[in-house]
C-alpha positions in Angstrom: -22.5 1.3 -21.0 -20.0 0.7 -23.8 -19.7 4.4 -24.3 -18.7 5.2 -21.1 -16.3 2.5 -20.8 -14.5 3.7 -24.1 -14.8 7.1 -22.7 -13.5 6.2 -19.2 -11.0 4.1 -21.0 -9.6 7.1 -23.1 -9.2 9.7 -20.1 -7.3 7.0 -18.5 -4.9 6.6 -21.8 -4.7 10.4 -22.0 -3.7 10.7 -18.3 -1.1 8.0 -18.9 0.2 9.6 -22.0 0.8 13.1 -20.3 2.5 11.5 -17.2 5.0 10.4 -19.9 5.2 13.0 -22.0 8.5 14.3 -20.8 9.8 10.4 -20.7 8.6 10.3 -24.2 9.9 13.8 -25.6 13.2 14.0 -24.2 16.0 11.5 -24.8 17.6 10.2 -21.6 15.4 10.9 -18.9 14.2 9.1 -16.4 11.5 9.0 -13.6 13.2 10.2 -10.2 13.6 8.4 -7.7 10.2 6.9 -5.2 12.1 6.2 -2.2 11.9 8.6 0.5 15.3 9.0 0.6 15.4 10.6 -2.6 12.8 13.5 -1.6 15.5 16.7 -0.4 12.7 17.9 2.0 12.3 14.8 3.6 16.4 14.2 4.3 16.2 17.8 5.3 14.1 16.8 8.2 16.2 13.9 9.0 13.5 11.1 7.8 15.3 8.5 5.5 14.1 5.0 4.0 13.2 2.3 6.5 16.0 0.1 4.8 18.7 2.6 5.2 17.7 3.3 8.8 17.5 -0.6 9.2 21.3 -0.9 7.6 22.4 1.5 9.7 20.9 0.2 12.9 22.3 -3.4 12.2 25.6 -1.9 12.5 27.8 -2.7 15.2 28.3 -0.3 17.3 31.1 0.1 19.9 29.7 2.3 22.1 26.3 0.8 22.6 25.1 -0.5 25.2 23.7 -4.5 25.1 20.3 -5.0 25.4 18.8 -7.9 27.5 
């Protein structure tokens, strides 16, 4: 049971280790950006990040009509 804990343990180190690799390796980088936004596929299709589309909507708008 210990072995395979030590050896689970290790892949999961590894694994971490080559996620970072080019974080580690090269001096001022940085992981890119999770939001949805940030994705050039997905603003291509016109989908953006709920809190943007929230902003936006919150605007006041002068041509809209009032809801009731």
């Amino acid at each position: 049971m210990l072995k395979l804990s030590l050896i689970t343990l290790g892949f999961v180190a590894l694994s971490v280790l080559f996620l970072c690799v080019k974080m580690l390796l090269k001096p001022g980088s940085k992981f890119g950006s999770t939001h949805i936004g940030g994705s050039k596929a997905m603003r291509d299709r016109g989908i953006h990040c709920v809190q943007s589309m929230d902003a936006f909507d919150r605007q006041e708008k002068p041509h809209a009509r009032e809801r009731i």
